[in-house]
C-alpha positions in Angstrom: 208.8 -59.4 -197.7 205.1 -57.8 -197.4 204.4 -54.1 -197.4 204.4 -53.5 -193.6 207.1 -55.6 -192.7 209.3 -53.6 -195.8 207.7 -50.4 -194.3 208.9 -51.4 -190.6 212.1 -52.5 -191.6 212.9 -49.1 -193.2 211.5 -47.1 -190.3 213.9 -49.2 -187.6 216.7 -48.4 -190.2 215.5 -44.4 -190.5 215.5 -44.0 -186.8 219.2 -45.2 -186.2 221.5 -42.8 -186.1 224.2 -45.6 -187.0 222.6 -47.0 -189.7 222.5 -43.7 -191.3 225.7 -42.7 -190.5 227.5 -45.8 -191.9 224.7 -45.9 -194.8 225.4 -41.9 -195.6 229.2 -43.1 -195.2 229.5 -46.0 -197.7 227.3 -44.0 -200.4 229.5 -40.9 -200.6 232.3 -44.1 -200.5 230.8 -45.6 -203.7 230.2 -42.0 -205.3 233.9 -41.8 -205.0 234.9 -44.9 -206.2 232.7 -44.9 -209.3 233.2 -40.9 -210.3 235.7 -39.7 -208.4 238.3 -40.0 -211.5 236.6 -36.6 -212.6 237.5 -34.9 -209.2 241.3 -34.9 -210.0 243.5 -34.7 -212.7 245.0 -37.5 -214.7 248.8 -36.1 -213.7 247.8 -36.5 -210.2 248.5 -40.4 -211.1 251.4 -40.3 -212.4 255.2 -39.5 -211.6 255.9 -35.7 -211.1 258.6 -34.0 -209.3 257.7 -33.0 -206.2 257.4 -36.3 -203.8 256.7 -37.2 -200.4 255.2 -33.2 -199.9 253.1 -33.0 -197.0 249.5 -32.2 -196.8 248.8 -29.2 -198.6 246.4 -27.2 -200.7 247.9 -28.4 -203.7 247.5 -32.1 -202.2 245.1 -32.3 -199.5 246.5 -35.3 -198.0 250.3 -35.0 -199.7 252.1 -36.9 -202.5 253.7 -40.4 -202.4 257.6 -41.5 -202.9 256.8 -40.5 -206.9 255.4 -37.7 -206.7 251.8 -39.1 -206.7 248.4 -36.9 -205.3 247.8 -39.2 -202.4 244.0 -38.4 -202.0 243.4 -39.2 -205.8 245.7 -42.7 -204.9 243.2 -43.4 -201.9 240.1 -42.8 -204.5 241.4 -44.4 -207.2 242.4 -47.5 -204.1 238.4 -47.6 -203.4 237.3 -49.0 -206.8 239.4 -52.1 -206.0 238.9 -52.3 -202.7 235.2 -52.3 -203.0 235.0 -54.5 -206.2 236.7 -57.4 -204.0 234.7 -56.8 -201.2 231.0 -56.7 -203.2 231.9 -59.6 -205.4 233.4 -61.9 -202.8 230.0 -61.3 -200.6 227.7 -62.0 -203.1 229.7 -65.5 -204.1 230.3 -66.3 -200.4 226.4 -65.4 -200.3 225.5 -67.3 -203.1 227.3 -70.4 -202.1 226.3 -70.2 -198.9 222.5 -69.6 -199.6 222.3 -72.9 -201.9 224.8 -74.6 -199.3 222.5 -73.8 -196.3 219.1 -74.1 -197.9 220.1 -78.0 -199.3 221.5 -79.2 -195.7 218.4 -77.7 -194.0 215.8 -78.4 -196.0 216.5 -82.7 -196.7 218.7 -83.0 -194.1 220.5 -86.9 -193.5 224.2 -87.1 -194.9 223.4 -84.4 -197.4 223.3 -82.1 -193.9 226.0 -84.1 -192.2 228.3 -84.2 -195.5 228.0 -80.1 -196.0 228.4 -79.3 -192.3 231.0 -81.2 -192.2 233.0 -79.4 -194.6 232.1 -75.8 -193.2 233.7 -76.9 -190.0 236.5 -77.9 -191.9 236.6 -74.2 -193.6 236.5 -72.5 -190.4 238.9 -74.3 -188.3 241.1 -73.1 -190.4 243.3 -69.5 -190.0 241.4 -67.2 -192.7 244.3 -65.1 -193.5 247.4 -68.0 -193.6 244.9 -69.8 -195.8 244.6 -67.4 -198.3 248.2 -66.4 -197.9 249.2 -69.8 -199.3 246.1 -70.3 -201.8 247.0 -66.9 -203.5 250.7 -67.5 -203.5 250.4 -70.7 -205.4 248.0 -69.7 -207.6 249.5 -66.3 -208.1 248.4 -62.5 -207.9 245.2 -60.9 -209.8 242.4 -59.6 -207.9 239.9 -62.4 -209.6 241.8 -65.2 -207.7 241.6 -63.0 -204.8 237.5 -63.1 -205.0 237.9 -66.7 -205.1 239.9 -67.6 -202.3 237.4 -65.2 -200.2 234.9 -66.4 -201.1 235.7 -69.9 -200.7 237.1 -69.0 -197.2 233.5 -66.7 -196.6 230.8 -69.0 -197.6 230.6 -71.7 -194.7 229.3 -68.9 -192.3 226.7 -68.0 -194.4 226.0 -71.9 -195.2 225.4 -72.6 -191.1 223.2 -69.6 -190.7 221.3 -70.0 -193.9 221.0 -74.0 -192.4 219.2 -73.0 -189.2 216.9 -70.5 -190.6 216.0 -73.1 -193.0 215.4 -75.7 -190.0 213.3 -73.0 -188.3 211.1 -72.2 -192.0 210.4 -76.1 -192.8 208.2 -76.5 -190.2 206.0 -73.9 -190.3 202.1 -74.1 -191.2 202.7 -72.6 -194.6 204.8 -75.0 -195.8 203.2 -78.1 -195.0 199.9 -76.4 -196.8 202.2 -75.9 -199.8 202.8 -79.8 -199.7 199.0 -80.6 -198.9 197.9 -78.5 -202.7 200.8 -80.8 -204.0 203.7 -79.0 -204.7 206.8 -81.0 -205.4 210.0 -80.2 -202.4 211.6 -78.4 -205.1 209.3 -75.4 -205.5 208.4 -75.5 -201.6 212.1 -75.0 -201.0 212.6 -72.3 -203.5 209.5 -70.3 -203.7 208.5 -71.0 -200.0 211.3 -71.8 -197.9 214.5 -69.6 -198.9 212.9 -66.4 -199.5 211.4 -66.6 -196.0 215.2 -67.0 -194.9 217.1 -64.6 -196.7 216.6 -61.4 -194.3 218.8 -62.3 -191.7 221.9 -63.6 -194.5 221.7 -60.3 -196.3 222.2 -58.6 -193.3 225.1 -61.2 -193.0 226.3 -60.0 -196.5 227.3 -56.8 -195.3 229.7 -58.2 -192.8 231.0 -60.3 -195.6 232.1 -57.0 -197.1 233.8 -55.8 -194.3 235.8 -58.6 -193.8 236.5 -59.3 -197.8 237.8 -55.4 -197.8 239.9 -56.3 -194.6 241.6 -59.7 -196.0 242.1 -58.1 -199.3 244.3 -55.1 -198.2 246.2 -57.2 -196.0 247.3 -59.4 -199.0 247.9 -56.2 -200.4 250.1 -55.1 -197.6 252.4 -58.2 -198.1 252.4 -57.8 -201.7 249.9 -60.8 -202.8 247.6 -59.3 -205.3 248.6 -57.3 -208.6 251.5 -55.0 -208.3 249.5 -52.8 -211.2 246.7 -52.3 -209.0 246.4 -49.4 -206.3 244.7 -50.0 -203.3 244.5 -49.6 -200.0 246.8 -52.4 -198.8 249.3 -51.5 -201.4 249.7 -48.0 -200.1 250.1 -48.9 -196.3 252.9 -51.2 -197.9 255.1 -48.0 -199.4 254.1 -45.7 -196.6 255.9 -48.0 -194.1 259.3 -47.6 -195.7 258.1 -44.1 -195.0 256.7 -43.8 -191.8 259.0 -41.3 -189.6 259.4 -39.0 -193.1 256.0 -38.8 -194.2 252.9 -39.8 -191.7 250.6 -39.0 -194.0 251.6 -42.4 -196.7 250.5 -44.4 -193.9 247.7 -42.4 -191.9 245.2 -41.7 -194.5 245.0 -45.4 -196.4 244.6 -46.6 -192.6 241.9 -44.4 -192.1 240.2 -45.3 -195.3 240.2 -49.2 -194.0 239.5 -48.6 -190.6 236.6 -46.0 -191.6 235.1 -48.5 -194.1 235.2 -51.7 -192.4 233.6 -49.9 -189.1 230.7 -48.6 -191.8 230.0 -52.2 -193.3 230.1 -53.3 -189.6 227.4 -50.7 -188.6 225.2 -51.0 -191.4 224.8 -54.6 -191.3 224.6 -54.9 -187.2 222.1 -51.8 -187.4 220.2 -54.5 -190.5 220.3 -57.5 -188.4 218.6 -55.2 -186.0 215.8 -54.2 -188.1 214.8 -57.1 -189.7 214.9 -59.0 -187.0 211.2 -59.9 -185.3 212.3 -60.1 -181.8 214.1 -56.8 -181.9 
């Protein structure tokens, strides 16, 4: 990416008040999740005596069934949250990029082989998928980045495909393969970074919808017991719901609030980096 199209990219980005809303949003979000442990105490983890208390200024957003600060729950929630949703992108990315870039660039049944197996992928229900995948293989949040990413990747593989189509042709490629540059280097020097813009603004959606899949495995009780996230605490607020609001309004929020953000960011991204626009 040159100078002035970095520099017009940023100013389409700077002069959208979504962009920085959501951008401003998933920062302080990723403040939280990596130092927010020093913004409450260690007891506010643990059992204590005094549960299901509604919002107060001892708890800003009450205590759980044990006793538990829910606000620190929801912080400590984000690390896992956003650790699935950041790692299953960047496979699903990953894959998808090398997926993509191979069935656009030689084309034949290499193409008709890969796209073939994407349609396969998304024919298929996302969520029962992964339902049955993680319930065979059992609970643990790295199988949980595996079976998104798996289930993520052939969206990014199509896209990354047809932006590949478009590059191959153009006048800079073919003078690549006039100085005698083998198809190898023309496709990874030339071809896929010219591509990439449009599938990391793809990426972020990724996130969204990782971070959505993962807390509602979470909310049937498919990923580790041990670990708090959001999912997890929509799935003790329920027993909960008429007694104490608050075990079910705030981790709701929290998903709904985060997902919209990814959502905004990378629609506000697709914006700005693309030409058209």
């Amino acid at each position: 990416m040159t100078g002035s199209v970095r520099n017009r990219v940023l100013a389409r980005l700077f002069s959208s008040p979504a962009a920085l809303a959501s951008a401003a949003f998933l920062l302080l979000l990723i403040m939280l999740a990596l130092f927010g442990s020093f913004l409450f105490r260690p007891e506010d983890l643990t059992i204590s005596d005094y549960p299901l208390q509604p919002p107060s200024p001892d708890a800003r957003m009450g205590t759980d069934e044990l006793g538990r600060n829910v606000l620190a729950l929801i912080i400590e929630g984000a690390k896992a949250s956003l650790y699935v949703g950041f790692t299953a992108a960047f496979a699903a990315t990953v894959i998808g990029i090398l997926a993509g870039a191979i069935a656009g660039y030689y084309g034949g049944w290499v193409d008709l082989a890969i796209m073939r197996v994407t349609e396969v992928f998304q024919s298929l229900p996302n969520f029962v998928l992964a339902t049955l995948v993680v319930a065979m293989l059992g609970t643990g949040e790295s199988r949980v980045v595996l079976v998104i990413a798996a289930l993520a990747w052939p969206q990014t593989a199509r896209l990354m495909r047809s932006e590949v189509l478009r590059v191959k042709g153009l006048d800079f490629v073919n003078a690549a393969r006039c100085v005698g540059r083998t198809e190898r280097w023309i496709l990874l020097r030339e071809v896929v970074p010219n591509c990439l813009a449009t599938v990391v603004a793809l990426g972020t959606l990724i996130v969204a919808e990782a971070i959505l899949l993962e807390a509602s495995l979470s909310y049937f009780g498919l990923t580790d017991p041990d670990t708090i996230s959001w999912g997890a605490l929509l799935t003790s607020g329920q027993r909960f719901i008429y007694q104490a609001w608050w075990l079910s309004i705030f981790p709701g929020t929290a998903i709904f609030l985060t997902v919209l953000a990814f959502n905004m960011f990378g629609e506000s991204l697709r914006h700005a980096l693309d030409p058209k626009s």
